[in-house]
FITORPA-813348 format. One record per residue (C-alpha): x, y, z; residue in one letter; residue number from 1. Coordinates in pm, whole numbers, plus 50000, padded with zeros to 5 digits. Layout:
ATOM|u|v|w|rest|nr
ATOM|X|Y|Z|a|NUM
...
END
This chain:
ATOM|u|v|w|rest|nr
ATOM|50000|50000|50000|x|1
ATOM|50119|50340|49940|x|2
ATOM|50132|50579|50263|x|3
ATOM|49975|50900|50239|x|4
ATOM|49848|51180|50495|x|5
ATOM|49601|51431|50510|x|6
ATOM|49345|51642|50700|x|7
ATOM|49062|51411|50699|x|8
ATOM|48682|51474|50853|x|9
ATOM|48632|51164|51067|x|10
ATOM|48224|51269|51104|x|11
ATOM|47969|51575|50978|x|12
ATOM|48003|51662|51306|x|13
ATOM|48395|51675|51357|x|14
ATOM|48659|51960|51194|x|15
ATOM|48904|51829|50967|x|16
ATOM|49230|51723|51180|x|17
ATOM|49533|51526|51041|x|18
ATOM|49502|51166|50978|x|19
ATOM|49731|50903|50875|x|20
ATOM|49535|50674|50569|x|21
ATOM|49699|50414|50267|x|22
ATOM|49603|50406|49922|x|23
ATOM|49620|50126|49655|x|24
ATOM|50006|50053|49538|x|25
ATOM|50044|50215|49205|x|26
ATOM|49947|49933|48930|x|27
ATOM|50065|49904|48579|x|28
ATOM|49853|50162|48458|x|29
ATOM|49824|50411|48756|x|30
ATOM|50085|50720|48847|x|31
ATOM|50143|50892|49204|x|32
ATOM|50137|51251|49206|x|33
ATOM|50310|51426|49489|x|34
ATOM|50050|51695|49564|x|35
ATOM|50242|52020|49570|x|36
ATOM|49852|52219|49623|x|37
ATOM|49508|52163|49642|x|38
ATOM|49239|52422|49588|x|39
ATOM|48973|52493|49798|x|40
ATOM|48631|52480|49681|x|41
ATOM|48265|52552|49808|x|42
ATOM|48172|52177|49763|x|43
ATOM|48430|52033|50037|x|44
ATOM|48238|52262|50287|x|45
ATOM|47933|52046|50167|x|46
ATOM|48034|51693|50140|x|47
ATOM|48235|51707|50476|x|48
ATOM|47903|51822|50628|x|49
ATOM|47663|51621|50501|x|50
ATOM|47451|51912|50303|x|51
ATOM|47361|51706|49989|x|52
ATOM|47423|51374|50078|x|53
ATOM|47531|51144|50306|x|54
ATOM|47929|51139|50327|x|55
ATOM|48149|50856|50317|x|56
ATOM|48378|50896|50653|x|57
ATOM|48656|50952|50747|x|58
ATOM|48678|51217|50416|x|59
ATOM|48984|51370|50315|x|60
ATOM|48848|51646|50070|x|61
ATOM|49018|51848|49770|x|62
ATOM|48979|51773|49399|x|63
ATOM|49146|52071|49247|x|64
ATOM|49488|51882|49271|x|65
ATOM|49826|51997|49087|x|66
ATOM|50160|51820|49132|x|67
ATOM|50470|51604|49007|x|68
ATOM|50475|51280|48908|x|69
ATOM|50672|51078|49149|x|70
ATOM|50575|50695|49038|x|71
ATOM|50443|50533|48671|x|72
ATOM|50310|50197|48627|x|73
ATOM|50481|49954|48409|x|74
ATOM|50206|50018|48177|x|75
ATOM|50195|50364|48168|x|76
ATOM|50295|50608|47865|x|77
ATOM|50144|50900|47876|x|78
ATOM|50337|51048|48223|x|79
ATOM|50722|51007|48345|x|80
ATOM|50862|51059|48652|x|81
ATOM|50882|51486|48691|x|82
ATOM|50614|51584|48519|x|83
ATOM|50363|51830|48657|x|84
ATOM|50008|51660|48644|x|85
ATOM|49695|51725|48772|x|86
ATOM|49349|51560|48879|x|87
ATOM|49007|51729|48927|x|88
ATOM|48678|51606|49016|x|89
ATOM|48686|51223|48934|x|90
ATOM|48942|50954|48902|x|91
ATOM|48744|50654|48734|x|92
ATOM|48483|50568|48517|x|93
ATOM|48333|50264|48344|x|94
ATOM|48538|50366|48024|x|95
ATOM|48251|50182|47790|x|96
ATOM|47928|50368|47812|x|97
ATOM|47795|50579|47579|x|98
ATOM|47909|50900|47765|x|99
ATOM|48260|50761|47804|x|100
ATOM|48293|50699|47429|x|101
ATOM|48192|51049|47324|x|102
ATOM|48449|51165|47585|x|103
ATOM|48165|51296|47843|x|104
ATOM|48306|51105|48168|x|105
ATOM|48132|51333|48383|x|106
ATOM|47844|51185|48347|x|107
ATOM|47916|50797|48339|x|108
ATOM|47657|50615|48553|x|109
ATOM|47982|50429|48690|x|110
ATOM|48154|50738|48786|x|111
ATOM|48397|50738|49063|x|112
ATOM|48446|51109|49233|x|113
ATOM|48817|51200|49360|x|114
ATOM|48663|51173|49742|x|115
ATOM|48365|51066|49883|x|116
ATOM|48260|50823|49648|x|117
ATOM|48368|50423|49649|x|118
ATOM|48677|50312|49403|x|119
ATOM|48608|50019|49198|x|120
ATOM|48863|49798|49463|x|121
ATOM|48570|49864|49695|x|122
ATOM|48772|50106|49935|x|123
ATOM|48672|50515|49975|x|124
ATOM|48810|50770|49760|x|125
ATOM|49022|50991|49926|x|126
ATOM|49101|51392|49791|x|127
ATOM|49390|51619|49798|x|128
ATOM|49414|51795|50128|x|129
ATOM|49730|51508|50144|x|130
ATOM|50070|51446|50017|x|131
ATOM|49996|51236|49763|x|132
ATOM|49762|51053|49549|x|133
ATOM|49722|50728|49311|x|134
ATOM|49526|50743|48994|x|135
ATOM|49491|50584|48650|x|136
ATOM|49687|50778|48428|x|137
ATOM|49377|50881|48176|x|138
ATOM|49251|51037|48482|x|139
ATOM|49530|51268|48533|x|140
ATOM|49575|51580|48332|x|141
ATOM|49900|51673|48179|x|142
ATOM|50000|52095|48339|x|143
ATOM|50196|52378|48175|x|144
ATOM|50508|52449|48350|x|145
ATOM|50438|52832|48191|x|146
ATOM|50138|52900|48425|x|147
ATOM|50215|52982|48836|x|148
ATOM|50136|52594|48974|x|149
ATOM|49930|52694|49268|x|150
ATOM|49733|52921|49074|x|151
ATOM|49654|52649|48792|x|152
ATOM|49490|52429|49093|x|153
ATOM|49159|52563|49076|x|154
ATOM|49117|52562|48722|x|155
ATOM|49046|52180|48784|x|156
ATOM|48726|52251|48920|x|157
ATOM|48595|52615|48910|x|158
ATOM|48826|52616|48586|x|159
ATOM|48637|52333|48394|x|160
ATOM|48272|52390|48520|x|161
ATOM|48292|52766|48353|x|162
ATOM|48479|52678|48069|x|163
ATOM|48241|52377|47937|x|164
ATOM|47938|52540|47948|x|165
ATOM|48095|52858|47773|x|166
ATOM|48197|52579|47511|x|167
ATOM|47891|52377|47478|x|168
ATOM|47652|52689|47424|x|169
ATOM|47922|52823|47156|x|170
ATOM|47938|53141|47336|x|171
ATOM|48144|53434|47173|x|172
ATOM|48190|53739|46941|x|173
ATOM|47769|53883|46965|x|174
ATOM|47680|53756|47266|x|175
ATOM|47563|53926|47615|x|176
ATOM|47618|53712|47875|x|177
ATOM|47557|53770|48257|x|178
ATOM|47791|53564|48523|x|179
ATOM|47588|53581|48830|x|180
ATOM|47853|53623|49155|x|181
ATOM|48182|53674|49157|x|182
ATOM|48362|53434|49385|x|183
ATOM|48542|53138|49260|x|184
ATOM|48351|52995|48959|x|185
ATOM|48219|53334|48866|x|186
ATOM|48557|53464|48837|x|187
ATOM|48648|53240|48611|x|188
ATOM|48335|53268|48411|x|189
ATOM|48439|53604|48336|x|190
ATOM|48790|53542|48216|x|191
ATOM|48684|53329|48042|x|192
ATOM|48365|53451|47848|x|193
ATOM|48561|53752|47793|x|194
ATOM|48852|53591|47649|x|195
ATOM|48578|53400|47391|x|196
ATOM|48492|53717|47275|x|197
ATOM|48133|53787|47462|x|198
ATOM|48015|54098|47594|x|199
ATOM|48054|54015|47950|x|200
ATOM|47829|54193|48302|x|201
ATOM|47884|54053|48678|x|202
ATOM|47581|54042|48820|x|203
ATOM|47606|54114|49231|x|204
ATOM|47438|54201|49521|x|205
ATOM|47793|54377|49649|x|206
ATOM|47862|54711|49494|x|207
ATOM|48211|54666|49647|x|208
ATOM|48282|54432|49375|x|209
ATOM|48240|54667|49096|x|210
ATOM|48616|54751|49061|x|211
ATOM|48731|54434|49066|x|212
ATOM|48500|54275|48795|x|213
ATOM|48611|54572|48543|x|214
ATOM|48992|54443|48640|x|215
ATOM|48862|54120|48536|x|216
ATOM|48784|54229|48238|x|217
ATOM|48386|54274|48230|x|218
ATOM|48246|54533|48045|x|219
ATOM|47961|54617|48251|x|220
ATOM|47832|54566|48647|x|221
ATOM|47510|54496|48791|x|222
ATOM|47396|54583|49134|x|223
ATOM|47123|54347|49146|x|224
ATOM|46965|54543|49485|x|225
ATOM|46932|54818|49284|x|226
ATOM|46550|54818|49093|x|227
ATOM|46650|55047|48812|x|228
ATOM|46998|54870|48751|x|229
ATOM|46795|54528|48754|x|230
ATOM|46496|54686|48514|x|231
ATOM|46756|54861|48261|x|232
ATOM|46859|54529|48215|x|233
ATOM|46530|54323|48149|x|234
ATOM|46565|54111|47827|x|235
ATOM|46897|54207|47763|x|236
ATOM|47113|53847|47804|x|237
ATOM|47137|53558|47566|x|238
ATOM|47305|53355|47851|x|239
ATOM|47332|53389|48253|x|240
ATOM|47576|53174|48412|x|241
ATOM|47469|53109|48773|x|242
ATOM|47747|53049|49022|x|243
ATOM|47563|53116|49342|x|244
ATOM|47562|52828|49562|x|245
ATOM|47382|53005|49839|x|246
ATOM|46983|52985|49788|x|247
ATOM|46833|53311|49580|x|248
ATOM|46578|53330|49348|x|249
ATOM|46630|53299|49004|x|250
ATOM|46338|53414|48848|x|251
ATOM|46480|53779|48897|x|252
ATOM|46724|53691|48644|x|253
ATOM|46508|53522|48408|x|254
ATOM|46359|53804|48379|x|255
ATOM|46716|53978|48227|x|256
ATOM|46740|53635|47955|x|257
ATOM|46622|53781|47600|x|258
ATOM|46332|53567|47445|x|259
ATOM|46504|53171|47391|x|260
ATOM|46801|53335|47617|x|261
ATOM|46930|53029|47882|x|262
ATOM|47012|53062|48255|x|263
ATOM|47312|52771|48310|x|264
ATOM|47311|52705|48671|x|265
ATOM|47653|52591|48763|x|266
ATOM|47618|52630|49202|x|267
ATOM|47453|52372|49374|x|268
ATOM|47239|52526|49647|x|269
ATOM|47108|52305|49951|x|270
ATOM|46794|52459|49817|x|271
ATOM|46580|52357|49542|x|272
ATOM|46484|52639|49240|x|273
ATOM|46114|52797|49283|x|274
ATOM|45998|52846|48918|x|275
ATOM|45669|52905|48838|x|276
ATOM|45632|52764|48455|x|277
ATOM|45560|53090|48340|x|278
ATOM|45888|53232|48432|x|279
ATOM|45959|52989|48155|x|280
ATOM|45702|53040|47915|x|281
ATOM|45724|53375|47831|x|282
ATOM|45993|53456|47623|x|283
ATOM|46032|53042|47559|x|284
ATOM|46353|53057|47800|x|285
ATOM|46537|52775|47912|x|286
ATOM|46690|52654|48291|x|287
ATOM|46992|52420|48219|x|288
ATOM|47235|52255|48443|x|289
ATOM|47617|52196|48356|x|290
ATOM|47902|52047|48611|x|291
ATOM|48238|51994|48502|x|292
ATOM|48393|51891|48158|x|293
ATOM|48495|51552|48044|x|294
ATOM|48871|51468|48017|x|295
ATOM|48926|51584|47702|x|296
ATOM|48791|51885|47729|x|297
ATOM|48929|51962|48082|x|298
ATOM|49286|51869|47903|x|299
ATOM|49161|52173|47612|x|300
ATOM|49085|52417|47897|x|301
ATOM|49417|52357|48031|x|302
ATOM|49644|52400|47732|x|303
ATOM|49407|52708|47626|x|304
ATOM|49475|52891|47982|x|305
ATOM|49867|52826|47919|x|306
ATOM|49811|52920|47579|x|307
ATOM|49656|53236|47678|x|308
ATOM|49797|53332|48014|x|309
ATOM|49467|53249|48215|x|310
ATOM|49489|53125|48569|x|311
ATOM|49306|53158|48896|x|312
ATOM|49294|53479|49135|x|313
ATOM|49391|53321|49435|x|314
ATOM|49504|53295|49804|x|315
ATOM|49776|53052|49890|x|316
ATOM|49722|52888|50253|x|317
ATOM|49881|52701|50521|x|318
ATOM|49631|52357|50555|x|319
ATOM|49604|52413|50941|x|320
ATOM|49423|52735|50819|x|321
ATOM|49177|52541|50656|x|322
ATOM|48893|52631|50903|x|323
ATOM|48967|53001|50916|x|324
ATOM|48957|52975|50529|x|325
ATOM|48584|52814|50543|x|326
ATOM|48481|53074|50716|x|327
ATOM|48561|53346|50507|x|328
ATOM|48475|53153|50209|x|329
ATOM|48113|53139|50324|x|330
ATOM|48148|53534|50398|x|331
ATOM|48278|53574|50044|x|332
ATOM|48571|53678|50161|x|333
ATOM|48833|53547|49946|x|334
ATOM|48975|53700|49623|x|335
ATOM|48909|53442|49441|x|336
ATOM|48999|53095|49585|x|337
ATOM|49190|52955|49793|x|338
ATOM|49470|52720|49748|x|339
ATOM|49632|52484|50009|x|340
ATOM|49990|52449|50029|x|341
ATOM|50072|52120|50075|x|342
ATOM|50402|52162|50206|x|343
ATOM|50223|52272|50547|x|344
ATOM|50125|51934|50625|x|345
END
């Protein structure tokens, strides 16, 4: 077995403290990464404490993992020892389905998530607030040495779940689109709808945040408190990417989608949507749902950020800060994400 430690919650109930674990010995077609950082995102707040779904425990969380290769399989050919590599938000999958074939992954029935989910030798997944981790080598993504490594961590979650939808909906050169919040997805929705070509507005309830979405590179700010910023803005989006995970009502922004204009939710609130069917009906607008990007298209996002200079805003961390660093991310508090230094542990 292969040694590793982490910061693992041993309960919903408990903080995350260190803990001493084993993974599977690297097979023929597996690598081990030596996780240099991990970033921190929204959804290990809500796995460790139950708010979807019951957790698998003890949890080590973290799937916005960057790194070197330290081990290869006898099999493997796509990684050597010293490269930088990466792994997101799942590290298996049934590899035959119909959504595996058409490199879509994400959503194979079989899935296996990077933590909190079971591995296909029957033992619990196990993410990247630790020194290392084991994975089949399809499953890990190949990094740009040209890009700041911490700051490339996030794009393996908050990254990926902008840049697909962005992809899938063709978005560019003539099209308004709205990114609702501005924390860690929504940043990234903004870099990157902008760098596709759109005509880009944050929508916010924090004024504050004006400054820093122009830096970002929007063209144009929303105070969504404000009635006549929200009415000068009725029917004026062909796409709203939602990256609120807290609950709010989104028939507000409907409201700002032009007729046949789409609102892509992308946060997962512990609350369900209200929407009354007319919300829909009138203007023939649509409520769609996208999570993260298959492998391919994750590895696409990657060399297109290196190719164009695009990485996360973020704050680097010790991992014994790791509670403070909850805390302010459910204050918003955090320009954009943070990242956990692994070397801490």
């Amino acid at each position: 077995m292969t040694k590793s430690k982490g910061y693992a919650a041993q309960s919903a109930e408990t903080n995350l403290a260190p803990w001493d674990f084993e993974r599977r010995e690297v097979g023929a077609h597996d690598v081990l990464i030596d996780i240099l950082y991990c970033g921190v995102c929204h959804s290990d707040l809500h796995q460790i404490k139950n708010d979807w779904f019951p957790g698998i425990f003890p949890m080590v969380p973290g799937h916005e993992i960057v790194g070197r290769i330290a081990a290869v399989g006898a099999h493997v050919t796509n990684f050597k020892i010293g490269d930088l590599a990466g792994v997101g938000c799942m590290v298996d999958s049934c590899g035959h389905c119909e959504d595996c074939k058409g490199d879509l992954e994400q959503f194979c029935s079989e899935g296996v998530q990077t933590y909190n989910a079971m591995g296909k030798d029957g033992t619990p997944t196990q993410g990247g607030y630790s020194n290392n981790i084991v994975v089949k080598e399809e499953f890990a993504l190949h990094v740009s040495d040209k890009l700041p490594l911490a700051a490339v961590a996030p794009l393996l979650c908050a990254g990926i779940t902008t840049y697909s939808p962005l992809r899938y909906w063709k978005v560019g050169p003539g099209h308004k689109v709205a990114v609702l919040g501005l924390g860690g997805l929504g940043h990234m929705a903004v870099k990157f709808a902008v760098a596709f070509g759109a005509d880009v507005t944050v929508l916010s309830t924090s004024p504050a945040k004006e400054e820093d979405a122009k830096v970002l590179g929007a063209h144009h700010f929303v105070v969504t408190k404000d009635p006549d910023q929200v009415a000068a803005v009725t029917k004026t989006f062909d796409f709203i990417v939602d990256t609120v995970s807290g609950p709010h009502d989104i028939n507000l922004y409907l409201n700002m989608l032009k007729s046949r204009g789409t609102h892509i939710a992308l946060g997962a609130p512990s609350e369900p949507y209200q929407i009354p069917a007319f919300s829909l009906l009138a203007g023939g607008k649509a409520v769609a749902g996208s999570g993260i990007g298959g492998l391919a298209e994750t590895q696409e996002m990657l060399d297109f950020c290196a190719e164009h200079n695009i990485v996360s805003d973020i704050e680097i961390i010790g991992i014994e800060d790791i509670h403070d660093a909850y805390e302010r991310m459910e204050k918003g508090d955090v320009r954009y994400r943070f990242v956990i230094d692994l070397a801490t542990l």
